[in-house]
C-alpha positions as CSV (number, residue, x, y, z in Angstrom):
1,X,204.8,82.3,83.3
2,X,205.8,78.9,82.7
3,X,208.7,78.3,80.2
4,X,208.3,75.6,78.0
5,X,211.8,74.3,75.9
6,X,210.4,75.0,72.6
7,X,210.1,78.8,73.9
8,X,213.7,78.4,75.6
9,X,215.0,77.1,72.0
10,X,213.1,80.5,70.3
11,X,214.4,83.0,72.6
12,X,218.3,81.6,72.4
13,X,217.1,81.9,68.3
14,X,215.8,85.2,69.1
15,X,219.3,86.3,71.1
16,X,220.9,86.0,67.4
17,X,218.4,88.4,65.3
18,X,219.9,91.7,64.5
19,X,218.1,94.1,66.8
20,X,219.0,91.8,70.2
21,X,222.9,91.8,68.9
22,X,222.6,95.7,68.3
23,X,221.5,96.1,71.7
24,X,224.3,94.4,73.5
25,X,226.5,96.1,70.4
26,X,225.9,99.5,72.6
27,X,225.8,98.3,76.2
28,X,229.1,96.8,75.0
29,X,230.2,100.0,73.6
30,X,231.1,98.5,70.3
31,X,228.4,100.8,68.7
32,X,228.5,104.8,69.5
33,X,225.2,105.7,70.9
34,X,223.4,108.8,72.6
35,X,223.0,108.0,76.7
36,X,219.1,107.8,76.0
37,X,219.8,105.1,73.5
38,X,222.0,102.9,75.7
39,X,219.7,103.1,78.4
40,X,216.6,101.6,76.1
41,X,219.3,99.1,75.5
42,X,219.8,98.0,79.1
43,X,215.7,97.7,79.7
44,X,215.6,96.1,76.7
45,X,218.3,93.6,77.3
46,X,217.0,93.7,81.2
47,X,213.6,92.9,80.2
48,X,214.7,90.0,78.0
49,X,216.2,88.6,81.1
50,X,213.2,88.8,83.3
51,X,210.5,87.1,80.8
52,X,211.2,84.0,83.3
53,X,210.2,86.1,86.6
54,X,206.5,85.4,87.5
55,X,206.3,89.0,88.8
56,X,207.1,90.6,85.1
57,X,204.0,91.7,83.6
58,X,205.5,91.3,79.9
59,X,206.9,88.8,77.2
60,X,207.6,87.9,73.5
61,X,205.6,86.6,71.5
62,X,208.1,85.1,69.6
63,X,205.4,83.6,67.3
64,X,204.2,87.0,66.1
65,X,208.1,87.8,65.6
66,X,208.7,85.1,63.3
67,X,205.5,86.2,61.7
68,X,206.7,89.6,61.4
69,X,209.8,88.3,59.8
70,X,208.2,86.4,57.3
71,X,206.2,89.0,56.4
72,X,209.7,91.0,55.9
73,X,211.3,88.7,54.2
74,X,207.9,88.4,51.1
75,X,208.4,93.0,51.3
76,X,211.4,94.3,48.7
77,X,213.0,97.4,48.9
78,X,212.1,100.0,46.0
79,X,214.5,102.6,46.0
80,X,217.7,103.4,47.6
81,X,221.1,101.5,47.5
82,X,219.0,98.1,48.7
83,X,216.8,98.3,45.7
84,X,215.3,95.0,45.1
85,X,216.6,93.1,48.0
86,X,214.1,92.2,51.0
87,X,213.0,94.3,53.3
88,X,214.5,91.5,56.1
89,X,217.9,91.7,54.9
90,X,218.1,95.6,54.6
91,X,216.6,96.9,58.1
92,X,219.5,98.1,60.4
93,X,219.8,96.7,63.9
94,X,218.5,99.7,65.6
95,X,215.5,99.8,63.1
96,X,215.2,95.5,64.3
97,X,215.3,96.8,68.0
98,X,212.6,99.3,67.1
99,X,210.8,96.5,65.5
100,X,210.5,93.9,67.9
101,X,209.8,96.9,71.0
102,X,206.8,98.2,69.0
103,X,205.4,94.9,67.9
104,X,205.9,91.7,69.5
105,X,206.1,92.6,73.5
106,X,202.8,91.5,74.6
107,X,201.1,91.7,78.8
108,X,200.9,87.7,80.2
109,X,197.7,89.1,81.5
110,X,196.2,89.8,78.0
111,X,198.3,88.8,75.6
112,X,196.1,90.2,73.2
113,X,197.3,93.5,74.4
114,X,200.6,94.6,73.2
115,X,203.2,96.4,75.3
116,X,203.4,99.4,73.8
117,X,200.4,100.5,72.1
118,X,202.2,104.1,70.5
119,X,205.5,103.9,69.4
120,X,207.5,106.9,67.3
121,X,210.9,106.9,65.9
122,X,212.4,109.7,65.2
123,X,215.6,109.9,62.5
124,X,217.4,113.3,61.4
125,X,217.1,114.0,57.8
126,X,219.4,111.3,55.4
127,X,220.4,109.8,58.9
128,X,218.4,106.5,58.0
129,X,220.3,105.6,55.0
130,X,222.1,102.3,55.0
């Protein structure tokens, strides 16, 4: 896959969203995570890397992400302590991460196709609470 600039100019845009920064936040170490977690966050942050590589079957479609985050940012929060404020500004980085996995990885063969066509997250009871 050929890598235009604009795309070069959205994924260093992209490298500042919440979900990337929590992801290098645990392969840092900065953020405590379960050895599971870390390693989604190194084939995460591996994958990212490798969008350039003809031989990687993946990439982002970083137009459906901003999409998404539109979307996000029209959505308010109806209960909790982020009553009221947008949806965007609330989510957590890891719930960003889960995010952008589920929706915006698409196949260069079909980019119809996304990624991963099930995803599940699963959060102990008043674990997801920000």
């Amino acid at each position: 896959m050929q890598i235009d600039k604009q795309y070069k100019e959205q994924l260093e845009d992209f490298k500042a969203t919440k979900g990337y920064q929590y992801a290098l936040d645990v392969v840092n170490e900065e953020i405590p995570a379960d050895k599971y977690i870390v390693i989604m966050c190194q084939n995460f942050l591996r994958d990212v890397q490798s969008i350039e590589n003809d031989d990687f079957d993946y990439f982002l479609d970083l137009n459906y992400f901003t999409r998404v985050t539109k979307l996000l940012k029209l959505m308010k929060m109806g209960s909790g302590l982020s009553q009221g404020k947008t949806v965007y500004n609330s989510l957590a980085g890891f719930q960003w991460l889960f995010i952008i996995n589920a929706l915006v990885w698409r196949i260069k063969k079909d980019p119809e196709k996304r990624r991963y066509e099930k995803s599940v997250l699963l959060i102990g009871r008043k674990s997801g609470k920000i």
